[in-house]
ROVOTI-846109 format. One record per residue (C-alpha): y, x, z. Coordinates in steps of 0.5 Angstrom, whole numbers, padded with zeros to 4 digits, always signed. Layout:
YXZ;...
***
This chain:
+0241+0191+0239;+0241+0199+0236;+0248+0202+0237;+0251+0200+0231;+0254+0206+0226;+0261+0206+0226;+0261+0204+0218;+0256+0199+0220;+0259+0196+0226;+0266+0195+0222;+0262+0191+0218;+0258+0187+0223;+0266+0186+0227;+0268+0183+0221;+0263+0177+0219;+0258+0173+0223;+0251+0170+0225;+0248+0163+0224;+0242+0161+0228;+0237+0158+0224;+0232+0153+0225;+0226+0153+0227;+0225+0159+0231;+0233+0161+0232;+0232+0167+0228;+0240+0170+0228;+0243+0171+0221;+0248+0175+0219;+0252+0174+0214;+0259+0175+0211;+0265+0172+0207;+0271+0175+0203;+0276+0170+0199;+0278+0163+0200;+0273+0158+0202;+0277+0152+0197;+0274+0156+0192;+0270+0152+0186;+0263+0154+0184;+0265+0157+0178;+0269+0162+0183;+0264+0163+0187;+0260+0169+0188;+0253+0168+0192;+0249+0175+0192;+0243+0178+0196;+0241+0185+0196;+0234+0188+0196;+0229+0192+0200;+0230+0196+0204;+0237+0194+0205;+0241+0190+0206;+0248+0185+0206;+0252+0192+0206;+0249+0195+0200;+0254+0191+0196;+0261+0193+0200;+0263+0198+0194;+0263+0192+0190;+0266+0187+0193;+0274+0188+0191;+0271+0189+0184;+0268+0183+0184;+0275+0180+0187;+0278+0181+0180;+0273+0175+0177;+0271+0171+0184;+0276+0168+0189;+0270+0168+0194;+0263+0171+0195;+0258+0170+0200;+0254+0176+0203;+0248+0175+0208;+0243+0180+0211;+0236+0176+0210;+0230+0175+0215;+0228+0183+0218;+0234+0186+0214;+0240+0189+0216;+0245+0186+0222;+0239+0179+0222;+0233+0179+0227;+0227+0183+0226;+0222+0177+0228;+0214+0180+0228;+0209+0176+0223;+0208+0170+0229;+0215+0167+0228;+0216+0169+0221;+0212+0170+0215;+0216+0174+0211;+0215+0171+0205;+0220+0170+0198;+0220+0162+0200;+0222+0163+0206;+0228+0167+0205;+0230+0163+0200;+0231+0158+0205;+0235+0163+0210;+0239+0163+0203;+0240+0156+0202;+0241+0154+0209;+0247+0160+0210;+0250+0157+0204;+0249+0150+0207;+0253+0152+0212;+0259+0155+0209;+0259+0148+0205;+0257+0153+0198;+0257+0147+0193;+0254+0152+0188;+0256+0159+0185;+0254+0165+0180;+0248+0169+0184;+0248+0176+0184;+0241+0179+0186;+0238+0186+0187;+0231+0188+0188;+0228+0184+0192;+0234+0179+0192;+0231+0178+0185;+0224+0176+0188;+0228+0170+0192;+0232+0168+0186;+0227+0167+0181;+0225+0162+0188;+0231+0159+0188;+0231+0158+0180;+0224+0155+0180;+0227+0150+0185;+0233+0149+0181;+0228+0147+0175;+0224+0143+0179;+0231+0140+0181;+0229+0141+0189;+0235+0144+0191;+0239+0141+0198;+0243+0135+0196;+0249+0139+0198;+0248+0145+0193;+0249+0140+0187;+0254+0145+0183;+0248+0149+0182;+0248+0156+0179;+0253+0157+0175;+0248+0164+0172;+0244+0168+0175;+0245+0176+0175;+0238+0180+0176;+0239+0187+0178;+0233+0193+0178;+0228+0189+0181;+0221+0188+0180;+0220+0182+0177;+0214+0183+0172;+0210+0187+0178;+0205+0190+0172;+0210+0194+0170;+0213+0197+0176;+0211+0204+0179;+0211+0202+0186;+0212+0209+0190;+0205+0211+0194;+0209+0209+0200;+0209+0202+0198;+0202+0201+0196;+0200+0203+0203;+0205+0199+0207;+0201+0193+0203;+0194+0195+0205;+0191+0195+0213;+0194+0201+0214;+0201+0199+0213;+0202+0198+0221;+0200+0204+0223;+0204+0208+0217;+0210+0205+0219;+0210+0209+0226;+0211+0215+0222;+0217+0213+0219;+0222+0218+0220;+0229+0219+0216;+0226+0225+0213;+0221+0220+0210;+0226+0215+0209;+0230+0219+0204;+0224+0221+0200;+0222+0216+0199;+0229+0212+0197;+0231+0219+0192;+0224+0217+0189;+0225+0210+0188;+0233+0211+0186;+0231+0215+0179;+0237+0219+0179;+0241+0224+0182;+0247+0220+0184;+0246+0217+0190;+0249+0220+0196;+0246+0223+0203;+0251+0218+0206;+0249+0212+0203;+0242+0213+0205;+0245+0215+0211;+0247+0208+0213;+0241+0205+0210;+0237+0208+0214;+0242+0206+0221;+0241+0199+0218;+0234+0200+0218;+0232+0202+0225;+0236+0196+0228;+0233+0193+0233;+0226+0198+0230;+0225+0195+0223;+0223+0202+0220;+0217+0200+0225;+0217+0193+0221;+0217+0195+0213;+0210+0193+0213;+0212+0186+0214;+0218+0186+0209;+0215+0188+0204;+0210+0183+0204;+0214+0180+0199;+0210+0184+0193;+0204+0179+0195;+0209+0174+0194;+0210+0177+0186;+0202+0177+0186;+0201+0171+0187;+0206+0167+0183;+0209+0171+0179;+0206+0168+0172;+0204+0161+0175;+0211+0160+0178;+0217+0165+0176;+0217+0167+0169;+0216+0159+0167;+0221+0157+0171;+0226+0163+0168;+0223+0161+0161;+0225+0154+0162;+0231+0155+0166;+0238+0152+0162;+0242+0157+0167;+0246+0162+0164;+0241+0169+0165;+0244+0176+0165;+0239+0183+0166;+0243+0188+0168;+0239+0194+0168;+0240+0201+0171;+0236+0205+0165;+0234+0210+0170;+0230+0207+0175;+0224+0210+0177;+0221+0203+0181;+0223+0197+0177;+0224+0201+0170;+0227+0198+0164;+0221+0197+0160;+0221+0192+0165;+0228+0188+0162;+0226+0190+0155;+0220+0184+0157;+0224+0179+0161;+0229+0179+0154;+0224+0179+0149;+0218+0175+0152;+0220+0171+0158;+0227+0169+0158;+0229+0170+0151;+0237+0168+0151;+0239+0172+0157;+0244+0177+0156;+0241+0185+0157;+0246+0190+0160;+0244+0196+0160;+0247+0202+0165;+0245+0209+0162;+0244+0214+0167;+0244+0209+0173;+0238+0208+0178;+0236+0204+0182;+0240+0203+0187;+0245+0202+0182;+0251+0198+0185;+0251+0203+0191;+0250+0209+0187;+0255+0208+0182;+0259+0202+0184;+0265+0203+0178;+0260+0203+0172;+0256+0196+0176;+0262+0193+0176;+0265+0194+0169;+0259+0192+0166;+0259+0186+0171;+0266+0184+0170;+0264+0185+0161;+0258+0180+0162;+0263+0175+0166;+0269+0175+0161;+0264+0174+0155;+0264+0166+0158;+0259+0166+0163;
***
């Protein structure tokens, strides 16, 4: 493994790493609170791309105020966890929804409030299709108690991928990643975001948490995602969101310029009707890192109103 940044390494000392069947992939993840805590006090989160468990640690004692215990994890090809190549991992939405459910199987998670980011709504909408399905682990049986979706693209035909994107999903992707430096890295990432709130430092450690064990070389595999989205968005996902009973909350940067609001305005009135729309005036994209008071406040609103 890289030499860690300091702020990396401090997280990384504080959590630790399960190693999943089959291939023995290692996988980080970390726990805050008490693990008495009942499911309606639990809080299960999962973070985006390119980014990983530590994207959530400005939120972590805000959430404190509603959750007794929250469960964090850095997802196959993110962060502290390996960084496999495409023949031991296929990087898809199905995939990393197992790593998920077999880290809280771990922890003996019965259930919680999921909290989702980016492509963490991607894996969501996976588990909530599952959950519709009823073909969640056994030992999950609390279920979700609600689901938070936070600035992904859930509804791919209104997102404004970036070019980089784009062609990290064609056959040039492998040989772009090999240009990859932080000066690209952080143009794109202040591209995405939308707004001018996010600071260098936070996209420095994104940036460190990237090139651990040289997954800024691997964001063609990462992103393989977005194929996911293609193929089962509307012949899976958005059913499953339709048919769902599980609490639904949209909680939206407005000024996202990847995932942008438009998108939560169709969700709300074409897909899951009776979720709760929250909207962040002025915040983008990477907005539980670029403006973390106004992400909880909004947050703790929606949870205090019953959810």
């Amino acid at each position: 493994m890289n030499t860690l940044h300091p702020t990396l390494k401090s997280w990384a000392d504080s959590g630790d790493w399960l190693t999943i069947p089959p291939c023995g992939h290692r996988v980080f993840y970390r726990e805050f609170g008490s693990r008495d805590a009942s499911p309606d006090n639990t809080a299960l989160l999962i973070h985006g791309f390119p980014e990983s468990s530590f994207s959530w640690h400005k939120v972590i004692e805000g959430l404190h105020q509603r959750f007794d215990r929250l469960v964090v994890l850095d997802l196959v090809g993110y962060g502290l966890s390996d960084k496999p190549d495409a023949t031991r991992f296929g990087y898809s939405l199905m995939e990393q929804a197992d790593v998920a459910l077999m880290v809280w199987a771990h922890l003996g998670v019965r259930g919680g409030h999921l909290i989702a980011h980016d492509m963490g709504d991607s894996v969501s909408t996976e588990l909530v299709a599952r959950s519709v399905e009823g073909l969640l682990p056994a030992g999950f049986d609390a279920g979700f108690q609600s689901v938070t979706f936070t600035n992904g693209s859930m509804v791919l035909s209104l997102a404004s991928l970036r070019v980089t994107q784009r062609l990290l999903l064609t056959r040039m992707g492998p040989s772009l990643t090999r240009l990859v430096n932080k000066r690209t890295f952080v143009q794109q990432v202040r591209s995405a975001h939308g707004a001018e709130t996010l600071s260098d430092v936070d996209i420095d450690h994104m940036w460190a948490a990237n090139c651990l064990q040289d997954g800024h070389r691997k964001s063609y595999l990462t992103i393989r995602y977005l194929f996911d989205r293609r193929r089962f968005e509307t012949a899976r996902w958005l059913p499953a969101l339709a048919a769902t009973t599980i609490p639904i909350h949209l909680c939206w940067g407005e000024a996202d310029a990847v995932a942008r609001v438009e998108m939560a305005h169709y969700l709300k009135q074409h897909v899951c009707t009776s979720a709760q729309l929250s909207l962040m005036p002025g915040v983008g994209h990477f907005c539980q890192i670029s403006d973390p008071g106004i992400w909880i406040d909004t947050m703790l609103a929606y949870y205090s109103a019953g959810a």
